[in-house]
C-alpha positions in Angstrom: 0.0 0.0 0.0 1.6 3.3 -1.0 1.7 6.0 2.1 0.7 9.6 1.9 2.9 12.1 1.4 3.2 15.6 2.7 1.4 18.8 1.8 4.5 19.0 -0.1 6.9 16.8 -0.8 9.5 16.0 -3.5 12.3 13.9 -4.5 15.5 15.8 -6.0 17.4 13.1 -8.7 19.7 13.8 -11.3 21.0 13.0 -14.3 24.4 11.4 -13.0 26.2 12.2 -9.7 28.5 15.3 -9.4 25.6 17.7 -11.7 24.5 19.5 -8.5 21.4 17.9 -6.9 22.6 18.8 -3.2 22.5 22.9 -4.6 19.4 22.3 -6.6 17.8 20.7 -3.3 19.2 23.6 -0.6 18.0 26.2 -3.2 14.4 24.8 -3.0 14.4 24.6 0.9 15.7 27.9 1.0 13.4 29.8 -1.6 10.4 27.4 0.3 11.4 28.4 3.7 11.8 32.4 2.4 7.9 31.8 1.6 6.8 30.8 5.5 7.2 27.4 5.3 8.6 24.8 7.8 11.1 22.9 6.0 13.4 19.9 6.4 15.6 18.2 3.8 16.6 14.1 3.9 19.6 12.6 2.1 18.4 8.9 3.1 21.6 7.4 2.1 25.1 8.8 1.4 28.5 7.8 1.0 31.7 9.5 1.8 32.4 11.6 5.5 35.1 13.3 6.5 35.7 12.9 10.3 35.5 16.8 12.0 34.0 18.5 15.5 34.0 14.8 17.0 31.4 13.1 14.5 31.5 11.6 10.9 30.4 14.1 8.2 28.8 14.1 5.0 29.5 17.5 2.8 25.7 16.7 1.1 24.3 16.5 4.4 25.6 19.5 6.0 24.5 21.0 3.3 20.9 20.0 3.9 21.1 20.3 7.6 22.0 24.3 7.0 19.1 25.4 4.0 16.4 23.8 6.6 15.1 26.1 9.0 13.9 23.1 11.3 16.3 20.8 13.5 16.1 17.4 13.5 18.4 14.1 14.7 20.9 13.6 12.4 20.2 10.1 12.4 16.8 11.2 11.0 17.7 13.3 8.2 20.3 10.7 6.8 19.5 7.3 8.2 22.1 5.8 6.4 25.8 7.0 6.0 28.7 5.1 4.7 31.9 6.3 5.4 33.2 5.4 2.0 32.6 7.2 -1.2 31.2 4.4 -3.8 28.0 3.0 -4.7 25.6 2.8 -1.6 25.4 -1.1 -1.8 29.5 -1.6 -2.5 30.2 0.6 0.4 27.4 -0.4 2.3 28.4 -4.4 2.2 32.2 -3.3 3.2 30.2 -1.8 6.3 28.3 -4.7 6.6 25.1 -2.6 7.0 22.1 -3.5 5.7 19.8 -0.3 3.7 16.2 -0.8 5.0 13.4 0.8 3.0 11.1 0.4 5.6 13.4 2.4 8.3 14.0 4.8 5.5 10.2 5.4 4.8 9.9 5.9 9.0 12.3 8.4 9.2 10.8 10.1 6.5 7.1 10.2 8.1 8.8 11.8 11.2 10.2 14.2 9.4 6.8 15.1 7.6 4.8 15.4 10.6 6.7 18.4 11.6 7.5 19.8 8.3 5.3 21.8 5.5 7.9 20.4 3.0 10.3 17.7 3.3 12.6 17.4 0.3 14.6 14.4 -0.2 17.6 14.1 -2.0 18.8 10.6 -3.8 22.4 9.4 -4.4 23.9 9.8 -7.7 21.3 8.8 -10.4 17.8 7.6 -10.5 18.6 3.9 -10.7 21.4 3.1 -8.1 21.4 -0.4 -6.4 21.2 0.0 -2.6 21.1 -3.9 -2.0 20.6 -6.9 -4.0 17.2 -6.3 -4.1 16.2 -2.6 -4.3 17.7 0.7 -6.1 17.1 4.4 -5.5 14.0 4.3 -7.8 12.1 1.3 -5.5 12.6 3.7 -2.7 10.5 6.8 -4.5 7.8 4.4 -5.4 7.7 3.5 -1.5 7.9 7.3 -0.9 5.4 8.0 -3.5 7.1 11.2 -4.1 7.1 13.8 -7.1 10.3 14.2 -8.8 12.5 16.9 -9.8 15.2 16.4 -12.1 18.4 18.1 -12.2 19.8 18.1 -15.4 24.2 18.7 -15.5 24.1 21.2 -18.6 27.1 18.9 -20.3 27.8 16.8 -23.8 25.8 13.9 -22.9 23.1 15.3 -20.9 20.0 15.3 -23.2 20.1 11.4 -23.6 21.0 11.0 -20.0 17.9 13.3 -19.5 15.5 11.9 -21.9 16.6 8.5 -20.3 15.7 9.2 -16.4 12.4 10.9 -17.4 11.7 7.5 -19.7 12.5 5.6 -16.4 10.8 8.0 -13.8 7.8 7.2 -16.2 7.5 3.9 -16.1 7.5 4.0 -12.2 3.9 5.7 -12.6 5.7 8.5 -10.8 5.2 12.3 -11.8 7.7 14.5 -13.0 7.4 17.7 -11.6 9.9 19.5 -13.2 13.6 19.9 -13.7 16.6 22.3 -13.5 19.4 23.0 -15.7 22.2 23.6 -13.6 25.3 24.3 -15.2 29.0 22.5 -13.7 31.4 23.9 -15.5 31.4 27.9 -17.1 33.3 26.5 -20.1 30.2 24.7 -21.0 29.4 24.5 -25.3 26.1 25.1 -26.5 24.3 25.3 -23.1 21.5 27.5 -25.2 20.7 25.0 -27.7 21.2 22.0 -24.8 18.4 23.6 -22.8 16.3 24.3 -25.9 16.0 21.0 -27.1 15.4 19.6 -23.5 12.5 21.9 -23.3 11.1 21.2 -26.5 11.3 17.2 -25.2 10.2 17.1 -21.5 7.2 17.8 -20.1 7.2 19.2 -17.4 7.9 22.9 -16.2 11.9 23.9 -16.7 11.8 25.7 -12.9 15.2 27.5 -13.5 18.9 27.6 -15.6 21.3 27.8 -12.8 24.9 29.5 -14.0 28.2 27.7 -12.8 28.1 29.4 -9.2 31.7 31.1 -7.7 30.2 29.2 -4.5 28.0 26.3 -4.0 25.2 28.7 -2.2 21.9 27.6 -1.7 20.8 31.1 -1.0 22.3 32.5 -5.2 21.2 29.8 -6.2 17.3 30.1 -5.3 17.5 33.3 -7.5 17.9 31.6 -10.6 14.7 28.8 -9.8 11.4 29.9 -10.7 9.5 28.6 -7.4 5.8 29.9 -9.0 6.2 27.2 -11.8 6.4 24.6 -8.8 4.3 25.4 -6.5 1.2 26.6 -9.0 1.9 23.1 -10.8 -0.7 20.1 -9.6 2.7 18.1 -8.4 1.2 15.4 -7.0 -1.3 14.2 -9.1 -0.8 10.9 -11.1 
């Protein structure tokens, strides 16, 4: 049986790891918590901590931790972190640790009954195995979230694009819309890039985010059009 989600709620994947879905996601809290709202961000499962102010750290995290305006467990927000920085089920076996779907969804309904958003953040891609059984994209079907797709404005990203919104499809899940965020300022033909991904997805383009000095969640909400979200009927199937 699929749960309820919040008022809002929404799940922040991307086209590959390293194309910015930790900015993309502290942008959203921080333009959703300028409007009134309560807000709390979840990275369910991340790889990779660096050890600082007596505790094991994950950059991605922090991050999240910081753009809510609501304070929550750690152990809440990221039930599951792995010390090394590889796929979630290589460095979670080397742990010998076991990812749970079912605590994952639990943590997530505690965090929605005190939140007016909670936005969740994935690992890498859509599709990445977090046991032998179950992948990144089992876990938003549990969730029954919207998604938002950041797309890394780079040679390659319209198939890897067209690719996750095919699979995001075939879920049953709804896209809600997606974000252009730009790695690199070197980037080639990032106008006709985002052109023909416009003309090919369906669903609202909610900002073009320029290669930042700094990632800041704050310069980056003033790039993301928040009205194309939130005026959208996101969680309809």
């Amino acid at each position: 049986m699929r749960m309820q989600v919040a008022p809002q709620a929404y799940f922040i994947t991307g086209t590959d790891t390293g194309v910015g879905k930790t900015l993309i996601a502290s942008a959203l809290m921080h333009a959703m918590a300028g409007q009134g709202r309560r807000v709390a961000g979840m990275k369910p499962v991340a790889s990779g901590t660096t050890w600082h102010d007596g505790a094991w750290h994950n950059d991605d995290v922090d991050a999240l931790q910081a753009a809510s305006n609501l304070t929550f467990n750690a152990a809440l927000v990221n039930p599951y972190l792995l010390q090394e920085p590889a796929a979630p089920h290589i460095a979670a076996a080397a742990e010998g640790i076991g990812i749970d779907l079912d605590h994952i969804e639990r943590c997530y309904q505690t965090l929605c009954a005190s939140a007016d958003t909670v936005i969740v953040e994935g690992v890498g891609g859509f599709i990445v195995p977090l046991n032998d059984h179950c992948d990144t994209a089992d876990l938003v079907c549990r969730l029954d979230l919207p998604v938002i797709l950041v797309v890394g404005i780079r040679l390659g990203c319209i198939s890897h694009a067209l690719l996750t919104i095919e699979a995001i499809a075939a879920r049953g899940l709804h896209l809600a819309g997606w974000v252009a965020n730009l790695t690199t300022p070197e980037t080639a033909n990032v106008t006709p890039m985002i052109a023909t991904l416009q003309r090919r997805i369906n669903a609202p383009l909610l900002g073009c985010v320029p290669c930042l000095p700094a990632a800041d969640a704050a310069g980056a909400a003033h790039f993301l059009d928040m009205t194309a979200l939130l005026t959208a009927n996101n969680t309809s199937r």
